[in-house]
CHARMM internal coordinates of N, CA and C (Angstrom, degrees):
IC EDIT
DIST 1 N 1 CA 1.4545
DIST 1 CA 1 C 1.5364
ANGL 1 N 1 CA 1 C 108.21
DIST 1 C 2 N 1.3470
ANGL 1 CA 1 C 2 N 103.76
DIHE 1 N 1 CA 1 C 2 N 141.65
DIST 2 N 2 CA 1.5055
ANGL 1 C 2 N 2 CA 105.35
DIHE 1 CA 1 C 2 N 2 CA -154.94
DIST 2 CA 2 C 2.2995
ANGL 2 N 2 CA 2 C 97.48
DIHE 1 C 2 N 2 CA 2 C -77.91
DIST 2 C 3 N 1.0966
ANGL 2 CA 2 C 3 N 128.14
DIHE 2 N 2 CA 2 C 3 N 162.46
DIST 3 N 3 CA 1.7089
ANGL 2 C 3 N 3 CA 95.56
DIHE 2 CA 2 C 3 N 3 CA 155.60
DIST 3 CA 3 C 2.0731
ANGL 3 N 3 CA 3 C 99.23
DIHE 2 C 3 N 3 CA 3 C -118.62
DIST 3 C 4 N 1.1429
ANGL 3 CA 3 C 4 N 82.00
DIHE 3 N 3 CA 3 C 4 N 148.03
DIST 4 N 4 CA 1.1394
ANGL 3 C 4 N 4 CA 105.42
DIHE 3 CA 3 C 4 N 4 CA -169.77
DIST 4 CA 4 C 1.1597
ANGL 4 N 4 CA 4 C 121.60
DIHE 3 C 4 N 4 CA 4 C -88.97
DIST 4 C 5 N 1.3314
ANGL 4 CA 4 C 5 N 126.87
DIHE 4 N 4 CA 4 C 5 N -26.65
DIST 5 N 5 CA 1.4749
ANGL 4 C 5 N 5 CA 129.29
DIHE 4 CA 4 C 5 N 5 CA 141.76
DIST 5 CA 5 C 1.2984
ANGL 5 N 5 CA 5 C 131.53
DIHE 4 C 5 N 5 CA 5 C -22.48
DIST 5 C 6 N 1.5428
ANGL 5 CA 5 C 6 N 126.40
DIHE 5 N 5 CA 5 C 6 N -13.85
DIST 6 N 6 CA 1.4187
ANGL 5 C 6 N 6 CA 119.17
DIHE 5 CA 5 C 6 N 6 CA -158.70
DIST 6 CA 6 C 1.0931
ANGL 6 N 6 CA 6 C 97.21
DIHE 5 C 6 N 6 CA 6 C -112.03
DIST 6 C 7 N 1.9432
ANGL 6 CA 6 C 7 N 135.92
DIHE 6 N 6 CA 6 C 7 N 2.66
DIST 7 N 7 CA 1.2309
ANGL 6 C 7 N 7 CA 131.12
DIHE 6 CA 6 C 7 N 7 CA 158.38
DIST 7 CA 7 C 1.5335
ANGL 7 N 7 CA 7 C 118.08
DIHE 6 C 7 N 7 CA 7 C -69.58
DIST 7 C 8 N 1.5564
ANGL 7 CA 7 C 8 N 115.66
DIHE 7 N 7 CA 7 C 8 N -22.61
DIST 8 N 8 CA 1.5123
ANGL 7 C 8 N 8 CA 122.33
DIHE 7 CA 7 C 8 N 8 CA 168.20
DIST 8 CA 8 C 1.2179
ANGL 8 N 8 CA 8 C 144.78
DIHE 7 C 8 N 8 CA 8 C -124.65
DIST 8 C 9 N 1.1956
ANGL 8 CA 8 C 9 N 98.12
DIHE 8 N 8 CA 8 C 9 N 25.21
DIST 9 N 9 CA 1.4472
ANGL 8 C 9 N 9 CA 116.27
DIHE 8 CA 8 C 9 N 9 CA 159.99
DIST 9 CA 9 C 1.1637
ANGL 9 N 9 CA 9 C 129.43
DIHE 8 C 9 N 9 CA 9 C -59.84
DIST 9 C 10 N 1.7529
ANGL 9 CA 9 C 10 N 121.48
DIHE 9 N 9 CA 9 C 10 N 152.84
DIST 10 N 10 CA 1.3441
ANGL 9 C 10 N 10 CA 100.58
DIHE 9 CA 9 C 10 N 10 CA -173.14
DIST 10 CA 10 C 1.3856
ANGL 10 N 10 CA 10 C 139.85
DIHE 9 C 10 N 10 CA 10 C -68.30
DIST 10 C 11 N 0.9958
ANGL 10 CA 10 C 11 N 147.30
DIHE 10 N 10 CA 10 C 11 N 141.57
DIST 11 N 11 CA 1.3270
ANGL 10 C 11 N 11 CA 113.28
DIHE 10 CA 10 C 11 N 11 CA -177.31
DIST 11 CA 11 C 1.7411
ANGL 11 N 11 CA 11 C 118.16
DIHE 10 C 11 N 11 CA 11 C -106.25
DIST 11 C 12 N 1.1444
ANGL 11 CA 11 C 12 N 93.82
DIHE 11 N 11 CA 11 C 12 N -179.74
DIST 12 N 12 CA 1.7991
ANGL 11 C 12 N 12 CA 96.17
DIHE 11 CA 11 C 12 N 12 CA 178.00
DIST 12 CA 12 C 1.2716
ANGL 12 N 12 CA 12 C 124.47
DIHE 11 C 12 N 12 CA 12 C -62.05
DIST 12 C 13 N 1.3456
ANGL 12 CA 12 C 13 N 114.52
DIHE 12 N 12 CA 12 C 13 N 134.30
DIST 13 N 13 CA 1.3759
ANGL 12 C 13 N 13 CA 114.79
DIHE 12 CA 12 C 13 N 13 CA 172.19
DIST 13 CA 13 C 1.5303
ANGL 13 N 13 CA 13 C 128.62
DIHE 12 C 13 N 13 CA 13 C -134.27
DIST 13 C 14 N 1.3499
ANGL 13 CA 13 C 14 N 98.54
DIHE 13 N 13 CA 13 C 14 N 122.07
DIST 14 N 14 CA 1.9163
ANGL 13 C 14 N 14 CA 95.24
DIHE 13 CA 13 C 14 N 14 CA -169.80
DIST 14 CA 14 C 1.6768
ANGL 14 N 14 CA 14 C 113.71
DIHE 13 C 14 N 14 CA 14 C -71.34
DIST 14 C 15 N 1.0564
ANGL 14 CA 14 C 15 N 112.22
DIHE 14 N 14 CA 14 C 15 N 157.13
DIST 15 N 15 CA 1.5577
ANGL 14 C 15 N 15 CA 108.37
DIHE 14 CA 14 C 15 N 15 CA -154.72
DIST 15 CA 15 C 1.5470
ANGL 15 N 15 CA 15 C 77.65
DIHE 14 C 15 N 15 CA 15 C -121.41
DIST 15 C 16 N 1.4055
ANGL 15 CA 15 C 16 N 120.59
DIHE 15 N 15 CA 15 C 16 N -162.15
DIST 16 N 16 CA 1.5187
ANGL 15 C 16 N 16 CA 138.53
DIHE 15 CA 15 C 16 N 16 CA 156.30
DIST 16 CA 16 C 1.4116
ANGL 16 N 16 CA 16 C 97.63
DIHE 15 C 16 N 16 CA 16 C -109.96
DIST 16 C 17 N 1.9285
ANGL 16 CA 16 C 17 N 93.09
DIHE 16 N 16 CA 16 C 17 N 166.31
DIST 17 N 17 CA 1.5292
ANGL 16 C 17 N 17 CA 95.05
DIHE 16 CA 16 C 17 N 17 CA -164.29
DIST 17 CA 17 C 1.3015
ANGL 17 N 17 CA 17 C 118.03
DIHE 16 C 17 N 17 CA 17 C -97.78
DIST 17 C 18 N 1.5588
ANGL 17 CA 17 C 18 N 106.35
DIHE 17 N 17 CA 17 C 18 N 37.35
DIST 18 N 18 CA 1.4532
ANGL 17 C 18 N 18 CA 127.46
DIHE 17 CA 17 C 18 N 18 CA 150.46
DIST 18 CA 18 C 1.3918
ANGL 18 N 18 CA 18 C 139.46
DIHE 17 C 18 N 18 CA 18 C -128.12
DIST 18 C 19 N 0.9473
ANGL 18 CA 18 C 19 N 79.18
DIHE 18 N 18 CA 18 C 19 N 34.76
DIST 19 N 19 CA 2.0452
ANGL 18 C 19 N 19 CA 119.91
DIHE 18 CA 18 C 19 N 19 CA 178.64
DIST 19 CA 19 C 1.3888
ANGL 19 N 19 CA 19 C 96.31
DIHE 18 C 19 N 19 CA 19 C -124.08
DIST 19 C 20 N 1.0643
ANGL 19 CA 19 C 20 N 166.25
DIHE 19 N 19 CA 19 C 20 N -79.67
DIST 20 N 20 CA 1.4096
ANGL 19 C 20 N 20 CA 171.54
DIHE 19 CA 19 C 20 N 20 CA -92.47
DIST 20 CA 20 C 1.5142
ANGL 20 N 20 CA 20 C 108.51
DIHE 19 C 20 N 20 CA 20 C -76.65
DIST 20 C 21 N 0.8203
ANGL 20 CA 20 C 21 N 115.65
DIHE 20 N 20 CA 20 C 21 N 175.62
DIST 21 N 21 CA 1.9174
ANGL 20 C 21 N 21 CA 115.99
DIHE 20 CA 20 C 21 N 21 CA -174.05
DIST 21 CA 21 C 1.4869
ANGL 21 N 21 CA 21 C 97.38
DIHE 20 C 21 N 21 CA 21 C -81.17
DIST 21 C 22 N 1.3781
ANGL 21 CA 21 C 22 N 120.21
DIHE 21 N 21 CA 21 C 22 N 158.83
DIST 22 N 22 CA 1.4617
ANGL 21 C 22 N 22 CA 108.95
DIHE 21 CA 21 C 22 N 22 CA 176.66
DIST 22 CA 22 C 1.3097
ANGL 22 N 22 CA 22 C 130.85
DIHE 21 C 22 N 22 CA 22 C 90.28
DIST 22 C 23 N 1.3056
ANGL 22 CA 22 C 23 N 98.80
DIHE 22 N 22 CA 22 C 23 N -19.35
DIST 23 N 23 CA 2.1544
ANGL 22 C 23 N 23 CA 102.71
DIHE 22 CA 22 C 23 N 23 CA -173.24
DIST 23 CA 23 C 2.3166
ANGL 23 N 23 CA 23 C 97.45
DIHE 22 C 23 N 23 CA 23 C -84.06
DIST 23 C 24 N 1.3576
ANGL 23 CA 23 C 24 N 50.83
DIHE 23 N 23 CA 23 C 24 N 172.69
DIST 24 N 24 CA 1.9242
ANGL 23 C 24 N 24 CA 56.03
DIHE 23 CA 23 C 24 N 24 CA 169.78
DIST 24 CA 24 C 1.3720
ANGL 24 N 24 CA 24 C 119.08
DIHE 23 C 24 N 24 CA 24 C -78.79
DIST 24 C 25 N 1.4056
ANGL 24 CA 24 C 25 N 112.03
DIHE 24 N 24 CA 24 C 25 N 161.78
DIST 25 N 25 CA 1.5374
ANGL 24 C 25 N 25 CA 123.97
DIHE 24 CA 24 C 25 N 25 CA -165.97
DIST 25 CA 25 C 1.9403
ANGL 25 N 25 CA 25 C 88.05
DIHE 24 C 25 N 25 CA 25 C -77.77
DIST 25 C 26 N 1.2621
ANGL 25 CA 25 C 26 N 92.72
DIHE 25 N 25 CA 25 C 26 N 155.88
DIST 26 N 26 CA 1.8402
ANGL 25 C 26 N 26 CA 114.70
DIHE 25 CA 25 C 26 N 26 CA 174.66
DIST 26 CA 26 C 1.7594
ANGL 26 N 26 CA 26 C 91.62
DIHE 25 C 26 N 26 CA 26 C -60.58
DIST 26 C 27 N 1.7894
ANGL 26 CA 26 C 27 N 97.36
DIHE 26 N 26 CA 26 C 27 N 138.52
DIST 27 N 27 CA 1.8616
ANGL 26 C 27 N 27 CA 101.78
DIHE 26 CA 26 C 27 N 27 CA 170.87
DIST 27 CA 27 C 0.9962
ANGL 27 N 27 CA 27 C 118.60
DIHE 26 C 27 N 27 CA 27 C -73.36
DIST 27 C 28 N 1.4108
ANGL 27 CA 27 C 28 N 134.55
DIHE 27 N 27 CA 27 C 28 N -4.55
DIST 28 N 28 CA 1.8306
ANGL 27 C 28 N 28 CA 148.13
DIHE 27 CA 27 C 28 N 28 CA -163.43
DIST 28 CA 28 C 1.5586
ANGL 28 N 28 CA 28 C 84.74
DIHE 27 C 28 N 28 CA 28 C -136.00
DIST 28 C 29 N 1.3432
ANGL 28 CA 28 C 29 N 90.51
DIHE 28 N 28 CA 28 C 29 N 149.74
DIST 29 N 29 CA 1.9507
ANGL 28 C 29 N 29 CA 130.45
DIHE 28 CA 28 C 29 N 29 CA 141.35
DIST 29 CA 29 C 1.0125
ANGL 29 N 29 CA 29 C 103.67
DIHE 28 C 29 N 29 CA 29 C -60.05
DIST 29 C 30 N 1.5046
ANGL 29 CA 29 C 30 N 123.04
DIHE 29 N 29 CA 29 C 30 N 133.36
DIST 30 N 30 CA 1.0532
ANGL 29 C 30 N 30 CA 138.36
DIHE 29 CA 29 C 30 N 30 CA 177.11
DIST 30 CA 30 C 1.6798
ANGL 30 N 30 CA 30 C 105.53
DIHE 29 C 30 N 30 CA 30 C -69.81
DIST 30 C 31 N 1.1634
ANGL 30 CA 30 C 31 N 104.68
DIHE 30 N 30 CA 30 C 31 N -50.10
DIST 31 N 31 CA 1.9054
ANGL 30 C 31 N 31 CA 102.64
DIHE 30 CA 30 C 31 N 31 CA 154.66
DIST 31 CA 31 C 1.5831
ANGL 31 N 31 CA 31 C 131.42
DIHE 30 C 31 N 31 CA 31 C -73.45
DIST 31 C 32 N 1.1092
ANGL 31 CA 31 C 32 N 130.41
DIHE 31 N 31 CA 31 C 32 N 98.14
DIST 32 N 32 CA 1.3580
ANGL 31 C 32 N 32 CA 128.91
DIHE 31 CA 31 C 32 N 32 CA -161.70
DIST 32 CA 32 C 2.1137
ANGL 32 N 32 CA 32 C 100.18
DIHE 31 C 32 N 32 CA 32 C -57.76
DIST 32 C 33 N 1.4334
ANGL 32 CA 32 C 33 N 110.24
DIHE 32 N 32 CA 32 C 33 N -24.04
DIST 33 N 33 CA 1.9158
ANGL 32 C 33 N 33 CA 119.79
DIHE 32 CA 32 C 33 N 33 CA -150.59
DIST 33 CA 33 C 1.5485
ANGL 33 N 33 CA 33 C 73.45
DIHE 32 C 33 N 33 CA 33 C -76.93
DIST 33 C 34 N 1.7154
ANGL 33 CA 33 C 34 N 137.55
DIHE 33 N 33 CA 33 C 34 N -45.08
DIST 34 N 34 CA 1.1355
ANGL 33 C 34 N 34 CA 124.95
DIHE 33 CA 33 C 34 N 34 CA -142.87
DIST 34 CA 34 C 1.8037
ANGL 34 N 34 CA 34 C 100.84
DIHE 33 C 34 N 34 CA 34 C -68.76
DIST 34 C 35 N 1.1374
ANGL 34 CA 34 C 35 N 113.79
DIHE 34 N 34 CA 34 C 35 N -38.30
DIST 35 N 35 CA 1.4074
ANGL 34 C 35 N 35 CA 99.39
DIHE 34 CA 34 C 35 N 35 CA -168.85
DIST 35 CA 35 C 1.5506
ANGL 35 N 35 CA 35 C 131.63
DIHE 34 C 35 N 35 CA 35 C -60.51
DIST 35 C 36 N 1.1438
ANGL 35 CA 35 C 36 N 118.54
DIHE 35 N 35 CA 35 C 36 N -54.64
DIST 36 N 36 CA 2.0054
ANGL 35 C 36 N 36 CA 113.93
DIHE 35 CA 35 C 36 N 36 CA 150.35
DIST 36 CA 36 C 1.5902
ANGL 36 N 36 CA 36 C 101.65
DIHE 35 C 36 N 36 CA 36 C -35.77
DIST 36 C 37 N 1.3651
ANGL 36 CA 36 C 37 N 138.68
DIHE 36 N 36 CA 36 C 37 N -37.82
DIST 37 N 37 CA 1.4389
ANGL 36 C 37 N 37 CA 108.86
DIHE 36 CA 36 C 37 N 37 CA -174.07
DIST 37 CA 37 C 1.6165
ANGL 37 N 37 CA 37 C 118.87
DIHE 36 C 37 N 37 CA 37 C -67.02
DIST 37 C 38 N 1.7282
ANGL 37 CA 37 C 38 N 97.48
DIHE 37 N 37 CA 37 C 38 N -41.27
DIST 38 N 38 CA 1.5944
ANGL 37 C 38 N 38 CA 109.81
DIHE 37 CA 37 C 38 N 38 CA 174.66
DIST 38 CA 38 C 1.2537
ANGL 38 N 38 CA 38 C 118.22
DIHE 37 C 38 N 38 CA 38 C -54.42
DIST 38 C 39 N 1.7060
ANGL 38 CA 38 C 39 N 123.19
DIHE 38 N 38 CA 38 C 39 N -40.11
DIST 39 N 39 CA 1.5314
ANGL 38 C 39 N 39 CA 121.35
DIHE 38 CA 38 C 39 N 39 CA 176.21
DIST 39 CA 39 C 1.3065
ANGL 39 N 39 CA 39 C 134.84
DIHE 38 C 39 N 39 CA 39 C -79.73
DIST 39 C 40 N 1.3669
ANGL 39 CA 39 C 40 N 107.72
DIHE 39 N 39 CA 39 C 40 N 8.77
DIST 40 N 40 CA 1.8753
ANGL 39 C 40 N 40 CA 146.56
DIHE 39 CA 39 C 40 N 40 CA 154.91
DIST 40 CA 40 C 1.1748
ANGL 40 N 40 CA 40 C 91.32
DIHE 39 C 40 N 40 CA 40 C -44.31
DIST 40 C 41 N 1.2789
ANGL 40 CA 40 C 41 N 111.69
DIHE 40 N 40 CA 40 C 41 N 138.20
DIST 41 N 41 CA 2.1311
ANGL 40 C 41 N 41 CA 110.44
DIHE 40 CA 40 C 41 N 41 CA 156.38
DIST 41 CA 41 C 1.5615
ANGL 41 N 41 CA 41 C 75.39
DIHE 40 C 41 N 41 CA 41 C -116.19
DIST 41 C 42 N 1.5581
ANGL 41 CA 41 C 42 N 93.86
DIHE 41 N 41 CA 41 C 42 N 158.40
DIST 42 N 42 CA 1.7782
ANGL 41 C 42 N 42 CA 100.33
DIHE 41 CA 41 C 42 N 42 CA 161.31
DIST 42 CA 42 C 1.5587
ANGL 42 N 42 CA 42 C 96.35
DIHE 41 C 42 N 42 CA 42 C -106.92
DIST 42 C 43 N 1.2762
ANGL 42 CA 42 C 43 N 82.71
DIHE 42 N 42 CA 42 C 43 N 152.96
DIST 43 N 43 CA 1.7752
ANGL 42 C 43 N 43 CA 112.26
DIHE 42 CA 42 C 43 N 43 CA 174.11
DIST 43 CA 43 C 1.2833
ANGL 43 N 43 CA 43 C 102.17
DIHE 42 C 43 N 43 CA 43 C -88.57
DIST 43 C 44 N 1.8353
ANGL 43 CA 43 C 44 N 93.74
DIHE 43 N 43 CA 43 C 44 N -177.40
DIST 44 N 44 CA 1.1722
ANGL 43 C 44 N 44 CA 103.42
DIHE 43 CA 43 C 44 N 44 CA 163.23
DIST 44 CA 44 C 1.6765
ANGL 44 N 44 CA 44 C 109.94
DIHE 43 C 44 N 44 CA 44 C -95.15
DIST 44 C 45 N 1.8715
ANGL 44 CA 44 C 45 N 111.28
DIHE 44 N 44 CA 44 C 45 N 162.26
DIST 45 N 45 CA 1.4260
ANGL 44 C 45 N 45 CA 112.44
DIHE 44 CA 44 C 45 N 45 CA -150.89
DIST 45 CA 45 C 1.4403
ANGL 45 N 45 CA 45 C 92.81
DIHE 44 C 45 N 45 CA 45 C -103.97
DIST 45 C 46 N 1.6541
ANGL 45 CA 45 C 46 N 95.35
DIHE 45 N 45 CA 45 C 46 N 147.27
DIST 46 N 46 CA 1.8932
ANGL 45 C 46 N 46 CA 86.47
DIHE 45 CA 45 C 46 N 46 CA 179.60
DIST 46 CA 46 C 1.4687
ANGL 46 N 46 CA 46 C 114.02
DIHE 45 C 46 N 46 CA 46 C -101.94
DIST 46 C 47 N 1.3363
ANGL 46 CA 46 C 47 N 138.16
DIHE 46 N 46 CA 46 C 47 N 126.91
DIST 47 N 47 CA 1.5370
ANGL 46 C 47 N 47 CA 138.30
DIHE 46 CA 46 C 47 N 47 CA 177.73
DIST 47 CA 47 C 1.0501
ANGL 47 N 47 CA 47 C 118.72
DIHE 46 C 47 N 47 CA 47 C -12.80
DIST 47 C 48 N 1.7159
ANGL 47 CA 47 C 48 N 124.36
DIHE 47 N 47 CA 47 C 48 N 151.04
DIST 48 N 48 CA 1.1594
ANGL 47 C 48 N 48 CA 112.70
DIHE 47 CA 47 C 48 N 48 CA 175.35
DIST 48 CA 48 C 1.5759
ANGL 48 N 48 CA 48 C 129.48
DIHE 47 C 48 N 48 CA 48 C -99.58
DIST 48 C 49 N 0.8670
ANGL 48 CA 48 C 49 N 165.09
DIHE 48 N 48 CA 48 C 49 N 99.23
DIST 49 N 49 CA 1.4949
ANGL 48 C 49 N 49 CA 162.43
DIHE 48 CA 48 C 49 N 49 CA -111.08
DIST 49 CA 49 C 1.4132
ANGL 49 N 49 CA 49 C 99.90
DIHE 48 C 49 N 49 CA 49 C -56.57
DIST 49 C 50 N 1.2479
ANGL 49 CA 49 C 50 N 144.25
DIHE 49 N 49 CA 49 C 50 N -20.26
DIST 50 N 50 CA 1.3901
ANGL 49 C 50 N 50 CA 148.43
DIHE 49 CA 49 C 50 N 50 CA -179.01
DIST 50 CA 50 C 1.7479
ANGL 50 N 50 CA 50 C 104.84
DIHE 49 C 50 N 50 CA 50 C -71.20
DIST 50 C 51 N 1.6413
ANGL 50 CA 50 C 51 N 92.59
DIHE 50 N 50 CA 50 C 51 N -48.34
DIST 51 N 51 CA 1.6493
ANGL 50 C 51 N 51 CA 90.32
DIHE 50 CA 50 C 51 N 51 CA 176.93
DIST 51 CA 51 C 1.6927
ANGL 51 N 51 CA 51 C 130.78
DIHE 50 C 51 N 51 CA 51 C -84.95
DIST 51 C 52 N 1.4477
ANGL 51 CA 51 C 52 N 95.61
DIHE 51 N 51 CA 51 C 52 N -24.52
DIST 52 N 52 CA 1.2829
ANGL 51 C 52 N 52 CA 118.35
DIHE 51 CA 51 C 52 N 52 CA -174.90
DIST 52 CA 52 C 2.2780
ANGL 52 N 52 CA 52 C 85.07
DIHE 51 C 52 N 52 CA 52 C -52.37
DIST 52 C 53 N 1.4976
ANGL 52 CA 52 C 53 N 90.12
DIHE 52 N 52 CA 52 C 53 N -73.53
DIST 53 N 53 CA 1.8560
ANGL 52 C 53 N 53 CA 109.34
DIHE 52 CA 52 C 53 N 53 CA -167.02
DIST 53 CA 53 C 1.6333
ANGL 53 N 53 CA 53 C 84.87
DIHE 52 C 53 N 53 CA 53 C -45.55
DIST 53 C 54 N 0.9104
ANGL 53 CA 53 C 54 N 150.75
DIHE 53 N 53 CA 53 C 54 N -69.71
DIST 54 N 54 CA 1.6231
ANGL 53 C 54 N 54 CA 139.23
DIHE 53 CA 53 C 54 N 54 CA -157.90
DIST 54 CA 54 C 1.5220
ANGL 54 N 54 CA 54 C 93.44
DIHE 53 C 54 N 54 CA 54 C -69.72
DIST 54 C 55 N 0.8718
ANGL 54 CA 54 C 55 N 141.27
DIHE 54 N 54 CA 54 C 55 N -33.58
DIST 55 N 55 CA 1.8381
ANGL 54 C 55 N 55 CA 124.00
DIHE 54 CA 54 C 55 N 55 CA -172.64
DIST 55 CA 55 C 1.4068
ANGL 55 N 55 CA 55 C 102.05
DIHE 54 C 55 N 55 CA 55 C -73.52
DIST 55 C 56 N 1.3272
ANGL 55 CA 55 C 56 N 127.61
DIHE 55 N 55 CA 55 C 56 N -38.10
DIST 56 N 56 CA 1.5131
ANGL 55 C 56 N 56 CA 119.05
DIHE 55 CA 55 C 56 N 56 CA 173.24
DIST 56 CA 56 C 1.3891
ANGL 56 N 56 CA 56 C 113.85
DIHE 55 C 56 N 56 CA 56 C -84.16
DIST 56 C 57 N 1.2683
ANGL 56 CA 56 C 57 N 132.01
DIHE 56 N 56 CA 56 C 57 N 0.40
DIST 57 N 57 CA 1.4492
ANGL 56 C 57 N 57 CA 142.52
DIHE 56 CA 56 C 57 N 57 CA 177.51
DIST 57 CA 57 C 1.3418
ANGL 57 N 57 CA 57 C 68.18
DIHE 56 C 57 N 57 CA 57 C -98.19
DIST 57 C 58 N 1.3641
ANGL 57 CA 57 C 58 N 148.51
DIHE 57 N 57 CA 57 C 58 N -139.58
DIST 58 N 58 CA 1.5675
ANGL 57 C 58 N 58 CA 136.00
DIHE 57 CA 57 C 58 N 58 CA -117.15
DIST 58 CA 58 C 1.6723
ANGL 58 N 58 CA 58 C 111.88
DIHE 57 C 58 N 58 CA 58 C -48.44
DIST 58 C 59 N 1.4863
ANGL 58 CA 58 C 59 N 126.35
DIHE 58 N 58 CA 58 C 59 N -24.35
DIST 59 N 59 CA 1.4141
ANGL 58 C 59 N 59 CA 130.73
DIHE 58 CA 58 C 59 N 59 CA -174.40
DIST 59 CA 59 C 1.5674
ANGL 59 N 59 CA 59 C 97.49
DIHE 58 C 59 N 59 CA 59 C -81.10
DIST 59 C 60 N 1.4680
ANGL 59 CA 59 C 60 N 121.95
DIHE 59 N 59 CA 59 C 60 N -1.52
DIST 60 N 60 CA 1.6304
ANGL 59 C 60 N 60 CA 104.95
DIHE 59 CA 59 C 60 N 60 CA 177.67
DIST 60 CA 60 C 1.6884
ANGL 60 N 60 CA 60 C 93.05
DIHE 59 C 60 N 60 CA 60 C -100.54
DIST 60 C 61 N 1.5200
ANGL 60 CA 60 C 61 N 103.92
DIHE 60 N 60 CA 60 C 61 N -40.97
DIST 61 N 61 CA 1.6885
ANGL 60 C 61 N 61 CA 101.19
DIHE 60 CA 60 C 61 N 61 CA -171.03
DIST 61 CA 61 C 1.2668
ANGL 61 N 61 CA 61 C 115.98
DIHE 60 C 61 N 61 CA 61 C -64.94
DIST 61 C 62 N 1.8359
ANGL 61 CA 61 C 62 N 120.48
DIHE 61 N 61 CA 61 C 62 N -26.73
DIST 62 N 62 CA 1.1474
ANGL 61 C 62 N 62 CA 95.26
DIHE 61 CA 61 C 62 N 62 CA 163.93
DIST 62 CA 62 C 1.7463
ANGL 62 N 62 CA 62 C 144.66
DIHE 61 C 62 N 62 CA 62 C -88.74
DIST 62 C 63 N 1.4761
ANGL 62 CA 62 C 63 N 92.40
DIHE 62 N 62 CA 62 C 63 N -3.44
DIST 63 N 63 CA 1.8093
ANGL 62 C 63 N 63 CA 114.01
DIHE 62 CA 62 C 63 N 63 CA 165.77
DIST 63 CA 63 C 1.7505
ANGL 63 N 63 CA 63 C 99.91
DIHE 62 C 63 N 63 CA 63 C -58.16
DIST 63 C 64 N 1.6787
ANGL 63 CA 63 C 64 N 121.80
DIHE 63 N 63 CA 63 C 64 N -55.07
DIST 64 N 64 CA 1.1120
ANGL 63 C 64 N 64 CA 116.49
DIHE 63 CA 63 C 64 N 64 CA -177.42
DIST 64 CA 64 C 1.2601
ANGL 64 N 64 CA 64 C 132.57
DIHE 63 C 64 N 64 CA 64 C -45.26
DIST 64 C 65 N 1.9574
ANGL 64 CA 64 C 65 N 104.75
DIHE 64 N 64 CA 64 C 65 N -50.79
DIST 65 N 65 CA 1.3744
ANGL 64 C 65 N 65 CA 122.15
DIHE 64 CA 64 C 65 N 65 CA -173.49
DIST 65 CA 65 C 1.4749
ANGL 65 N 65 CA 65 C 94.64
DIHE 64 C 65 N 65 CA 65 C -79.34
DIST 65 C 66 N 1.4168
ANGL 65 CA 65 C 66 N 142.58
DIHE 65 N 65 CA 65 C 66 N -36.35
DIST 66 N 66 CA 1.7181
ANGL 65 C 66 N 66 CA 115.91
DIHE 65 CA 65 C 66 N 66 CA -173.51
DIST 66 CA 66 C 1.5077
ANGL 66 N 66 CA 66 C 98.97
DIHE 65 C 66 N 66 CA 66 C -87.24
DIST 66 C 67 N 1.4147
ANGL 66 CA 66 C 67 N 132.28
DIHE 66 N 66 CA 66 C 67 N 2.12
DIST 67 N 67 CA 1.4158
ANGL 66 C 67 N 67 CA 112.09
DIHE 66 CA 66 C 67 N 67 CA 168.72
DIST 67 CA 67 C 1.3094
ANGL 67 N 67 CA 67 C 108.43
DIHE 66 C 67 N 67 CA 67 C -91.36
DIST 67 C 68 N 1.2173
ANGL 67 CA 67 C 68 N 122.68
DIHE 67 N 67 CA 67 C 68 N -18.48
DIST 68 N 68 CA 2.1851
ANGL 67 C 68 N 68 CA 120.24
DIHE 67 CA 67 C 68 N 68 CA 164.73
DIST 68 CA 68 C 1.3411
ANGL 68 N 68 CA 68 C 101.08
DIHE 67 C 68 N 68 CA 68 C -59.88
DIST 68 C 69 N 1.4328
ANGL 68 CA 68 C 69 N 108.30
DIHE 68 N 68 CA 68 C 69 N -59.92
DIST 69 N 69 CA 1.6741
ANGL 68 C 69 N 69 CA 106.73
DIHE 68 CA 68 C 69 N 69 CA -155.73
DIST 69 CA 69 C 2.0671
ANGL 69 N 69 CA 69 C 99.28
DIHE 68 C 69 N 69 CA 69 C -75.89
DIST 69 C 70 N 0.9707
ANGL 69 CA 69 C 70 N 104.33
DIHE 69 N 69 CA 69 C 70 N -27.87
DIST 70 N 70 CA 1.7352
ANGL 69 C 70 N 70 CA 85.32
DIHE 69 CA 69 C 70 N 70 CA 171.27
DIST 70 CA 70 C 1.6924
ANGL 70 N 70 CA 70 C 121.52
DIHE 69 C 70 N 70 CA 70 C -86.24
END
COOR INIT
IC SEED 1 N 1 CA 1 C
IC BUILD
């Protein structure tokens, strides 16, 4: 059985001899936008008003409920 794969395989390709395996990596990002993103540190994240309003909605209910029960 013949395989049929070997009509599309990749084939060879000559590079220049500053392309070749082994040379040094490119001095730039191929994206110039990426570099200000990389020199970002992340912080820490601040709550979002959804959670912030529910953390003092349970921090009021529970001031309420231990001032009944004490």
């Amino acid at each position: 059985m013949a395989n049929r794969t070997l009509g599309t395989r990749q084939k060879l390709v000559f590079r220049g001899p500053d392309q070749g395996p082994g040379r040094a990596a490119p001095k730039g990002p191929r994206n110039p936008l990426v570099v200000p993103a990389l020199q970002r540190k992340a912080g820490p994240h601040d709550k979002s008003q959804g959670a912030k309003r529910q953390a003092g909605k349970r921090s009021l209910i529970r001031q309420l409920l231990g001032k009944e029960e004490a």
